[in-house]
C-alpha positions as a LaTeX table, in Angstrom:
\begin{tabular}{lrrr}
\hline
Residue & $x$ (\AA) & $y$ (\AA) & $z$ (\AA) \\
\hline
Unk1 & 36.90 & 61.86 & 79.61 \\
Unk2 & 37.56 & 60.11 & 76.38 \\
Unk3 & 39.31 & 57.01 & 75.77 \\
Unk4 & 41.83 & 58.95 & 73.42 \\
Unk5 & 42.01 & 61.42 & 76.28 \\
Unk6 & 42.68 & 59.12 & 79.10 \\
Unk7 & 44.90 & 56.96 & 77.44 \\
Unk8 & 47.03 & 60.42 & 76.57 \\
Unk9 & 47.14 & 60.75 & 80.19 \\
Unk10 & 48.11 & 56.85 & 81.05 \\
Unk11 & 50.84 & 57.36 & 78.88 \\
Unk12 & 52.48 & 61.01 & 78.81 \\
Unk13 & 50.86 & 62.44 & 82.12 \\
Unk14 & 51.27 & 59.78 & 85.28 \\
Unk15 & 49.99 & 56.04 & 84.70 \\
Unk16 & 52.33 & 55.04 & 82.74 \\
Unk17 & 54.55 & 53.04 & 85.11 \\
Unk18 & 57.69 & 52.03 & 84.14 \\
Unk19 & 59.39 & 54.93 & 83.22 \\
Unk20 & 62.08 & 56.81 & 84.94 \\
Unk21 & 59.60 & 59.83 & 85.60 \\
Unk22 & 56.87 & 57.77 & 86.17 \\
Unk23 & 57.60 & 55.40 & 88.76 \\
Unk24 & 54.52 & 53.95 & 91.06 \\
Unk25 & 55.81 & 54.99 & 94.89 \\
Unk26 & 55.38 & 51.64 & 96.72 \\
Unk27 & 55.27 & 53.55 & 100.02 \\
Unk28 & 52.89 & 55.76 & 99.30 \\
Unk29 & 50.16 & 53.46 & 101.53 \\
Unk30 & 53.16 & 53.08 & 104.25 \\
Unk31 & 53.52 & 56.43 & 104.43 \\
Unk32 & 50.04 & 58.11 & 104.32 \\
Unk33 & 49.09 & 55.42 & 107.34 \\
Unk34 & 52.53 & 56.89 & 109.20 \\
Unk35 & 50.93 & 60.37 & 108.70 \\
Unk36 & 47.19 & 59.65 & 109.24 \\
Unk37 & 44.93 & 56.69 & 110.74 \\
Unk38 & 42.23 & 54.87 & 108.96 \\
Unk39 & 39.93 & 57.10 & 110.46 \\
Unk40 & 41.11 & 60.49 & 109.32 \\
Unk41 & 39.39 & 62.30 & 106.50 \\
Unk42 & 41.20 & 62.55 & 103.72 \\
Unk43 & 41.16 & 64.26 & 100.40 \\
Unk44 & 43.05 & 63.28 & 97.50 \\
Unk45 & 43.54 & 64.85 & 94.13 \\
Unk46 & 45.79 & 65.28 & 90.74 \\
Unk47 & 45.29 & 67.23 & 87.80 \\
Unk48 & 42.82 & 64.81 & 85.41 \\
Unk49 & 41.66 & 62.32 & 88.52 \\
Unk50 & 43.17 & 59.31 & 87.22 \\
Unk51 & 46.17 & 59.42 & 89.92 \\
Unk52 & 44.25 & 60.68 & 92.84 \\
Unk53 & 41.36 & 57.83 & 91.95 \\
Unk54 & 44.33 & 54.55 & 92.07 \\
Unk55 & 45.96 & 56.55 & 95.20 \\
Unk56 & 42.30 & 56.88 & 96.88 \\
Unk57 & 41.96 & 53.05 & 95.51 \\
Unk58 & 44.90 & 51.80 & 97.36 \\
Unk59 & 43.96 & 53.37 & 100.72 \\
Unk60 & 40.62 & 52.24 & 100.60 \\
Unk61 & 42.05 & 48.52 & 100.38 \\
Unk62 & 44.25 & 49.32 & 103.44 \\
Unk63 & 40.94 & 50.16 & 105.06 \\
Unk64 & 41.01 & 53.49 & 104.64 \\
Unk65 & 37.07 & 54.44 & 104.86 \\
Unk66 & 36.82 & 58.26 & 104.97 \\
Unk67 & 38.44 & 59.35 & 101.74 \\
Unk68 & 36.67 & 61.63 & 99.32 \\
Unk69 & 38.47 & 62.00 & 95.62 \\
Unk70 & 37.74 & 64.58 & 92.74 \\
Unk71 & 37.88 & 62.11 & 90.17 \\
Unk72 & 37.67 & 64.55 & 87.28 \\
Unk73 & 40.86 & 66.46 & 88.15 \\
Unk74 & 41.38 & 69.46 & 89.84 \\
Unk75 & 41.42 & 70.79 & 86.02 \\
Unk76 & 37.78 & 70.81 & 86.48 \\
Unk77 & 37.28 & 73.15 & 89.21 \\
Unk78 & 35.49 & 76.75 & 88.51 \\
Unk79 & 37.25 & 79.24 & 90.21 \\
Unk80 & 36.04 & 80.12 & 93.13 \\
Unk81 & 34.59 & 76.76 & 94.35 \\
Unk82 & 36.90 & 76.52 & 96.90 \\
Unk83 & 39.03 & 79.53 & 99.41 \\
Unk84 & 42.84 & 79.42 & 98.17 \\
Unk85 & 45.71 & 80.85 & 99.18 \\
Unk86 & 48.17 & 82.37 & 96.52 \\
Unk87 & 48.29 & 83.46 & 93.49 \\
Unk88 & 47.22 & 80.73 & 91.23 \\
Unk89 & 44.02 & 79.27 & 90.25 \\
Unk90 & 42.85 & 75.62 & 92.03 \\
Unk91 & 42.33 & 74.29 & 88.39 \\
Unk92 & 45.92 & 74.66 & 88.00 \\
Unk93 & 47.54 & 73.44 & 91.15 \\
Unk94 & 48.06 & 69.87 & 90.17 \\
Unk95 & 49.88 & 70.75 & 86.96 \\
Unk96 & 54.02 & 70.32 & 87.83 \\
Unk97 & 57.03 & 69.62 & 85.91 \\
Unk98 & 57.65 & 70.05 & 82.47 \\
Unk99 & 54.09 & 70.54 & 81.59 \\
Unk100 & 54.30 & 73.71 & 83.36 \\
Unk101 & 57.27 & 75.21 & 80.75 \\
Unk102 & 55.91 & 73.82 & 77.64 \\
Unk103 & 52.29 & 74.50 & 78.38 \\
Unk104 & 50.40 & 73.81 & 75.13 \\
Unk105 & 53.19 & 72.13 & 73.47 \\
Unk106 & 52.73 & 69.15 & 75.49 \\
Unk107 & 49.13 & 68.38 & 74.34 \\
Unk108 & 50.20 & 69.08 & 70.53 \\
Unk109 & 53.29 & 66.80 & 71.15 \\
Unk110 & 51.53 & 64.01 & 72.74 \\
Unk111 & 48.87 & 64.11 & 70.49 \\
Unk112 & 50.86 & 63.65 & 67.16 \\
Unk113 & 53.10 & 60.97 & 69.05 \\
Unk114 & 49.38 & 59.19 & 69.65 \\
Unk115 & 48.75 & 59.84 & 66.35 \\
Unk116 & 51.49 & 58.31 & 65.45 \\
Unk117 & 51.21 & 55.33 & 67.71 \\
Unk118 & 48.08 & 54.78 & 66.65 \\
Unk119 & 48.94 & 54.99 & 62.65 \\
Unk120 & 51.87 & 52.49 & 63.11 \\
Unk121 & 49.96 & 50.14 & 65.21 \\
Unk122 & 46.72 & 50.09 & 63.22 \\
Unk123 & 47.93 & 50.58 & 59.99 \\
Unk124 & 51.20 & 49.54 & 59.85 \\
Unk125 & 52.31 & 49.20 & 56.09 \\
Unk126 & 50.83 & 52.48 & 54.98 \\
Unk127 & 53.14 & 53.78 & 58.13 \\
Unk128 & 55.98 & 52.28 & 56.67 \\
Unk129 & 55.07 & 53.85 & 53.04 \\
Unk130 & 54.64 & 57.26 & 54.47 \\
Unk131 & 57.72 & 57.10 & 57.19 \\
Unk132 & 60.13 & 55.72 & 53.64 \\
Unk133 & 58.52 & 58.51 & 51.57 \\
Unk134 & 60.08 & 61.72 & 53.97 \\
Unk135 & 63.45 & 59.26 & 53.70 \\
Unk136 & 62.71 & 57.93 & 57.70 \\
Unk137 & 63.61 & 54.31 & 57.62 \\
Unk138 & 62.05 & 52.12 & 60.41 \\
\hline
\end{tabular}
């Protein structure tokens, strides 16, 4: 994807550690290797691949060697690619949480806070021009 793209995800979608609903689980390793052995197959995916690619990451450096990762996302999957059970679509199955109430709202959002980021960091006296002009004072 692109950088803008991927560093929307890092920060509003999962890779953003740090905050209370995005917390890195420090037994995830522990507990896959209670579940499987180094030798099982394994799959592992998320919604945009960036999760799924540090989780498959991790187990590979606890000598996990048979992993296979979607690293696009499961957002990329054409329906139909693979047999499901249920109701909804494959491309869809990693999406959770709020995301799943606010649907397009969430991209808008977290692009204007980006926006935003981006204008305050880059250009940072014209931000405070236009934030005291609508009466906002930083």
């Amino acid at each position: 994807g692109t950088i803008i793209k991927r560093q929307a995800h890092n920060n509003f979608a999962g890779l953003f550690y740090g905050l209370s609903f995005t917390k890195l689980n420090r037994d995830f390793t522990k507990t896959v290797r209670s579940k499987f052995s180094p030798e099982s197959k394994l799959l592992v995916v998320c919604q945009e691949g960036l999760r799924s690619t540090a989780a498959a990451d991790a187990l590979e450096r606890e000598g996990f060697q048979n992993l296979a990762c979607i690293t696009s996302g499961l957002q990329t999957l054409k329906p139909g690619t693979f047999e499901t059970v249920g109701k909804a679509e494959l491309q869809n199955a990693g999406k959770a949480g709020l995301v799943t109430i606010q649907g397009k709202i969430s991209i808008v959002l977290g692009t204007v806070l980006i926006t935003l980021l981006l204008l305050i960091t880059v250009f940072p006296d014209q931000a405070e021009q236009i934030f005291e002009s609508a009466g906002i004072k930083l």
